[in-house]
N, C-alpha and C positions, 0 to 999 in steps of 0.2 A: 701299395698294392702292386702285387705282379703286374707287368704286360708284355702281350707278346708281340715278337716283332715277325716278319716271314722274308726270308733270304728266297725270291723266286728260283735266283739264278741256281742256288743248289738244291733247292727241291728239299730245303728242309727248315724248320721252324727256332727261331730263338726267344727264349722265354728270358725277360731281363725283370729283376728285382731289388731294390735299392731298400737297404740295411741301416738302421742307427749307426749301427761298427763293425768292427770285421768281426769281433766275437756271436755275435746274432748273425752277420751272414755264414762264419762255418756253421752253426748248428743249421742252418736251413740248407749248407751244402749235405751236412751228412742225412740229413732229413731224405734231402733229393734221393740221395744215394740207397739209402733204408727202403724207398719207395720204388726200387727198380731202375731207377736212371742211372746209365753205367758214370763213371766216377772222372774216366776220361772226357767226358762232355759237359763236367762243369765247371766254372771257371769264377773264382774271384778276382775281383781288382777292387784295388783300394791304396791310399796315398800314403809313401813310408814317409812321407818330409813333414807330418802331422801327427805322427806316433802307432799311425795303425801299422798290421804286419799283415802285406796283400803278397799276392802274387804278379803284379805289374807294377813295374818304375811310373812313377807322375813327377816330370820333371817341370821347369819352369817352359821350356820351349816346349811338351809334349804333344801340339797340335800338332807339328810340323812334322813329328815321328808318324815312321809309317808304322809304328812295331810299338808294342807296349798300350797304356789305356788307351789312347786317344786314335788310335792305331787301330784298335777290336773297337770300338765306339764307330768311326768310319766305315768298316766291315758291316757292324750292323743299322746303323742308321743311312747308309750312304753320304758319299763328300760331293753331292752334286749341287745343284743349285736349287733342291728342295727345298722349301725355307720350313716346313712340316714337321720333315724331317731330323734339317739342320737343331730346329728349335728344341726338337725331344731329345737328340745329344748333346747340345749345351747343356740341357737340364739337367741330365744324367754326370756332365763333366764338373758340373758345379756341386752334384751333391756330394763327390768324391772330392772338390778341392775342400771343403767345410766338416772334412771327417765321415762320409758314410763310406760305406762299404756297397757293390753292385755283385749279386751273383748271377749270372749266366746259364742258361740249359741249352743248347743245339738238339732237339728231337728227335721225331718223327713228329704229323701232326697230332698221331695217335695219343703220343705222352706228354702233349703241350698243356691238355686240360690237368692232367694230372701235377704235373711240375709246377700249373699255377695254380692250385690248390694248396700244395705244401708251399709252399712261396708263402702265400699269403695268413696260412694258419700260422706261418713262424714270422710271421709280423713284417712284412713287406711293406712297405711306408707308400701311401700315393702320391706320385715322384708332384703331378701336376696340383694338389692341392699342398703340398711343401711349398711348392716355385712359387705358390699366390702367396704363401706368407712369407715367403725370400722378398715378395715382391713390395706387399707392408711396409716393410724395413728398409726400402730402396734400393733392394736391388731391380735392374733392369737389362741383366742378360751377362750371359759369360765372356768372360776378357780373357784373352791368349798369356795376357804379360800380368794376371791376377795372381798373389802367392799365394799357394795352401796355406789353410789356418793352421796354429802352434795350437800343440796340447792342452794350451791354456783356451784358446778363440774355440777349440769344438767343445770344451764344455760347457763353456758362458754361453754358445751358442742354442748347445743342448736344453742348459736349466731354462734359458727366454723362453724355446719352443714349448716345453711342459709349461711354463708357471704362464704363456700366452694362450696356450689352447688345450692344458688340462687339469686344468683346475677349475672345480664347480663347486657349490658352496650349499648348503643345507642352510637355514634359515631353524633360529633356536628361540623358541617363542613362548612368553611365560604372559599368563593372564594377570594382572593385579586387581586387586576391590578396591574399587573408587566407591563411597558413601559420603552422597554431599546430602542437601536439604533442599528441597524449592516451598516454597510459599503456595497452595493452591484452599480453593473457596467452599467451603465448606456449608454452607449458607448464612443464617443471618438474622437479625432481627431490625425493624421498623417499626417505629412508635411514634405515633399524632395522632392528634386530639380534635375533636368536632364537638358544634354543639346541639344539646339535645335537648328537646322541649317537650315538659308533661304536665299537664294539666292538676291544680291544687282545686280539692275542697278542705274549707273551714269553715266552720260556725262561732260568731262572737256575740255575746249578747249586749244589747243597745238599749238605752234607758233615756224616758222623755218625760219632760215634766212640764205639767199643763196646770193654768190657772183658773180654781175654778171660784165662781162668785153666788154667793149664796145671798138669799134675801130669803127674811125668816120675820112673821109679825110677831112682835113684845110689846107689853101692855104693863110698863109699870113706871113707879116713879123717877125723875133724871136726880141722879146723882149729883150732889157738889162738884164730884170730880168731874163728872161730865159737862156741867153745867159750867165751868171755870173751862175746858175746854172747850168750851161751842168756838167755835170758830171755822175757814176754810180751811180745807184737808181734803189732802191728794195721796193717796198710796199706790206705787207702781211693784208693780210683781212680773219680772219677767221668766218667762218660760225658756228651758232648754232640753235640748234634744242631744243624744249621742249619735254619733257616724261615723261606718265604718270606714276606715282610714287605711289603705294599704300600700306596703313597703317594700321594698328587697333587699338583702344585705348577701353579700357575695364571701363566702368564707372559705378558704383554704382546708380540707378536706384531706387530701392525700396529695404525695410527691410520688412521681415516676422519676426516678433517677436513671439513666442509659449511659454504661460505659463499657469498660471492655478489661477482662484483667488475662495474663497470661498463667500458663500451667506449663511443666515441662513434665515427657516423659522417656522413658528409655523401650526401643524397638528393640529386637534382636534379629539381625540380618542376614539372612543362610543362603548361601549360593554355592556353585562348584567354578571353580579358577583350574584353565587347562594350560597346560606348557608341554614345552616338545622336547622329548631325550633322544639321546641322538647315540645311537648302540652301535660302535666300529667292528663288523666282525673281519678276518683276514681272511680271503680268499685261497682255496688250495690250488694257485694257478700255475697248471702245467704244461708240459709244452709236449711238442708227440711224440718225445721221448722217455715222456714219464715223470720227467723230476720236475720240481717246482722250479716256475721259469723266474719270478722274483730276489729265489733262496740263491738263485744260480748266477743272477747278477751280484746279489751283495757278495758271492765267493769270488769271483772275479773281479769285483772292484777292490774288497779289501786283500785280497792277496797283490794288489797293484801299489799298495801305501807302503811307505820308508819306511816304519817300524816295524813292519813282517815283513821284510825284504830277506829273502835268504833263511827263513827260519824253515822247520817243518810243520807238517801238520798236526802230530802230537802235542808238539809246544806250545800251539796258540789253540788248540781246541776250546779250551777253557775259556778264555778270555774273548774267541769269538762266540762261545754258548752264552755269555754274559753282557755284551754286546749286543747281540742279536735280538737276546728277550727283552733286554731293557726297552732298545725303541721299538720294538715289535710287539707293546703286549698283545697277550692272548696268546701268542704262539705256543708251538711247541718245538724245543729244540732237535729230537727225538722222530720227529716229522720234515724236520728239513735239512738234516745233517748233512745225507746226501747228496743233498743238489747244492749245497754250500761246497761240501766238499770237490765236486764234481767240479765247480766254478774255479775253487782256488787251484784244483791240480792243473785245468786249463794252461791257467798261467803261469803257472811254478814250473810246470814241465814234471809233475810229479806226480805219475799214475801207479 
């Protein structure tokens, strides 16, 4: 993020913005320039001993220099005994020892707002939430006798700061059908036995037998046989009688039998199962110059690689159209040719 600084003593405003690289801080010089800010008022600096190509020397002693970065650093933040101040130029010193790039506006206050507008639409970095994540890492402030990082240290530096703080993640989520079984009660059956009392009628018939004795007068003569029987005689006749005599016999009638048998059968189970697609489309992001600001880095980095060192741009068209779409799908070649191109002539030196 641009900020600005204000030079009392000349009555005029400096607007300071710190760059990934010097290639993003010239586009935001000529942005400046595109925008009305004359061309002699603005001012890169960035460290050649790290591979960028600035307009000011950063040498190992360069505190000590009244002239060069740390020189125009002093100018604008003052070399007093600020410690405010002092602090926002180390900050500024250390983002240029680690590869960035600082572009500069001296105004009016009129064009201050403006300068930090285009500053900040051409990706102006905010210098104080870098320093917290410098800070992460352990750093804890700038050293006079600290060496610029090697072309190797600003990009390892670079890829941490992306893969630490811009990379965000989509969550890719797919429903499965789970189909278990539980056990639940369905009701039931209970069976006992009481007992129950009801009243019998029967009718039996009973028979009694009674002795009866007769006397009857006869009038005739006795018999021999009789008479050879004269003798004592006793005849007993006993009487009987029937009675009803009752029983109970207990008889096995029916069985309740109570158990349990299983049945299987087959449900058919319908549900909807959600999951998440995840649709990458590319942005056509441009910068306020028109071209796509992505298409415009990858011309600039790979016109930077040993195998298209020296070539033209005829020559590798092809093989960068091929490139380019493979890990870009969706692209279109035809849509970013020019801002590819625009990237590689940067560096070639080939307009």
């Amino acid at each position: 993020m641009a900020q600005i600084q204000t030079q009392t003593q000349a009555a005029t405003t400096t607007v300071v913005g710190v760059f990934e690289d010097y290639n993003a801080a010239e586009r935001a010089s000529r942005q400046l320039a595109e925008a009305g800010i004359p061309r002699d008022s603005i001012e890169v600096q960035s460290n050649l001993q790290n591979g960028a190509a600035g307009n000011a020397a950063y040498g190992d002693n360069a505190r000590a220099e009244e002239g060069g970065f740390m020189g125009w650093l002093n100018r604008v933040f003052g070399s007093g005994d600020d410690d405010y101040a002092r602090r926002e130029g180390d900050q500024y010193a250390e983002a240029v020892r680690r590869g960035s790039a600082v572009v500069s506006v001296n105004t009016t206050e009129d064009m201050a707002d403006t300068a930090t507008r285009v500053m900040n639409s051409a990706g102006a970095i905010d210098i104080d939430e870098r320093a917290a994540r410098w800070r992460e890492g352990g750093y804890t402030g700038y050293e006079d006798a600290a060496k610029p990082y090697t072309p190797d240290q600003v990009t390892a530096g670079r890829e941490k700061l992306r893969g630490d703080g811009e990379r965000e993640s989509i969550p890719v989520i797919e429903e499965e059908l789970q189909v278990g079984k539980r056990v639940v009660k369905r009701g039931g059956v209970r069976v006992y036995s009481r007992i129950v009392e009801r009243p019998v009628d029967e009718q039996v018939n009973l028979r009694e037998e009674h002795v009866r004795v007769e006397r009857r007068p006869v009038n005739r003569p006795v018999s021999d046989a009789e008479l050879s029987g004269l003798r004592d005689q006793s005849i007993e006749l006993t009487e009987t009688a029937e009675e009803a005599v009752i029983g109970k016999r207990a008889r096995v009638k029916e069985e309740v039998i109570v158990g349990k048998e299983t049945t299987e059968r087959t449900q058919h189970v319908h549900d909807t199962l959600r999951h998440t697609e995840v649709q990458v489309d590319r942005l056509n992001d441009t910068d306020a110059t028109g071209y796509d600001a992505a298409a415009y880095e990858y011309g600039t980095s790979i016109a930077r690689e040993d195998r298209y060192r020296g070539r033209n741009w005829s020559d590798v068209e092809n093989d960068l159209r091929s490139d380019y779409t493979r890990t870009r799908p969706g692209s279109t070649w035809d849509k970013v040719k020019d801002s590819v191109r625009r990237g590689w002539d940067e560096v070639t030196g080939k307009r």
